[in-house]
C-alpha positions in Angstrom: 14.7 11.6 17.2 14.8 8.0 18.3 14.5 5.7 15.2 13.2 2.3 15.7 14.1 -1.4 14.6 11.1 -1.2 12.2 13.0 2.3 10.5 16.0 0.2 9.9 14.5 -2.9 8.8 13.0 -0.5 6.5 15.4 1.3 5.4 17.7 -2.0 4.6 15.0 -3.2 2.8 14.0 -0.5 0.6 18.3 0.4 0.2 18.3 -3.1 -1.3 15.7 -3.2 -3.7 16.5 0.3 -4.9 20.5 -0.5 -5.0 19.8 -4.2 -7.0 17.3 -2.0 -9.5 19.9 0.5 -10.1 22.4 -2.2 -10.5 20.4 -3.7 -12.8 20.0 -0.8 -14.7 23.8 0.1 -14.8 25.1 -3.1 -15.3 22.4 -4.8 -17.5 22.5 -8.4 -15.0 20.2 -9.3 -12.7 22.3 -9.4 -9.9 23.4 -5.9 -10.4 26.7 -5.3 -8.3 26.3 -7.9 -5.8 24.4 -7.9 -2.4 26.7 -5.6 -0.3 27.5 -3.2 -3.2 23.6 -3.0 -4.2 22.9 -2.7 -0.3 25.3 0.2 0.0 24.4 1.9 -2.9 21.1 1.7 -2.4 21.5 3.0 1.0 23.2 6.1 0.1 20.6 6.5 -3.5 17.7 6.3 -0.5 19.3 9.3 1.7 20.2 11.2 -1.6 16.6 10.4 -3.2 15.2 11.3 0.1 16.9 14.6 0.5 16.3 15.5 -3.3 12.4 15.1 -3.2 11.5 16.6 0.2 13.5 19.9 -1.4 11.4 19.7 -4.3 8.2 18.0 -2.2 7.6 15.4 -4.8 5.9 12.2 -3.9 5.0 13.1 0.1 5.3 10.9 2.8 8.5 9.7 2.3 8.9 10.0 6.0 6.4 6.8 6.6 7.7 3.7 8.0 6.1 1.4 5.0 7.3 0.1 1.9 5.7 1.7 -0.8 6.7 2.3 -4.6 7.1 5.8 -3.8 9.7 5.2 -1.5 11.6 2.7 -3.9 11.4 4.9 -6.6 12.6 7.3 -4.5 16.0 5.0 -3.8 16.3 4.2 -7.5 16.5 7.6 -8.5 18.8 8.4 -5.8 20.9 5.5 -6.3 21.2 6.6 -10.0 22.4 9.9 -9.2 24.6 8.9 -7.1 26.6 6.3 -9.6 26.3 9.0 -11.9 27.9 11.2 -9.5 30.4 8.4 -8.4 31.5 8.1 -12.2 31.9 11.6 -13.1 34.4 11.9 -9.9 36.5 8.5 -11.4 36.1 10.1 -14.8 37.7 13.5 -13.5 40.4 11.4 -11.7 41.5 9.6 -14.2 42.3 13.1 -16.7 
């Protein structure tokens, strides 16, 4: 699989936006957690979102180079689950 400049350029995009929303949702600001912490998050909430809905085969075509709400809502949701997932792990630590 060779992925192109337009994938990543993509993918960076659609990471942000769904990192910032989830930010936004977590923290309650606007800024969310700050560019490089919504980036990240939103990169990982875009693999994990991705992954979770092509098991499950909601919202096809996530495999399209485009930037669509499908795929953004896709990151949100991923991003969510993975700060939830990030905070039960500190929560368990910290017992």
């Amino acid at each position: 699989m060779v992925i192109s400049w337009a994938q990543i350029i993509v993918w960076l995009i659609i990471g942000l936006i769904g990192g910032t929303l989830a930010g936004m949702v977590v923290r309650w600001q606007r800024e969310g957690f700050g560019l490089w912490e919504n980036l990240g998050i939103g990169l990982v909430g875009a693999l994990v979102g991705g992954f979770i809905f092509r098991i499950f085969n909601l919202l096809p075509a996530l495999e399209a180079i485009s930037i669509s709400l499908r795929d953004i809502v896709s990151a949100v949701i991923g991003s969510l689950l993975f700060l939830i997932g990030l905070w039960l792990w500190h929560k368990r630590g910290a017992v």
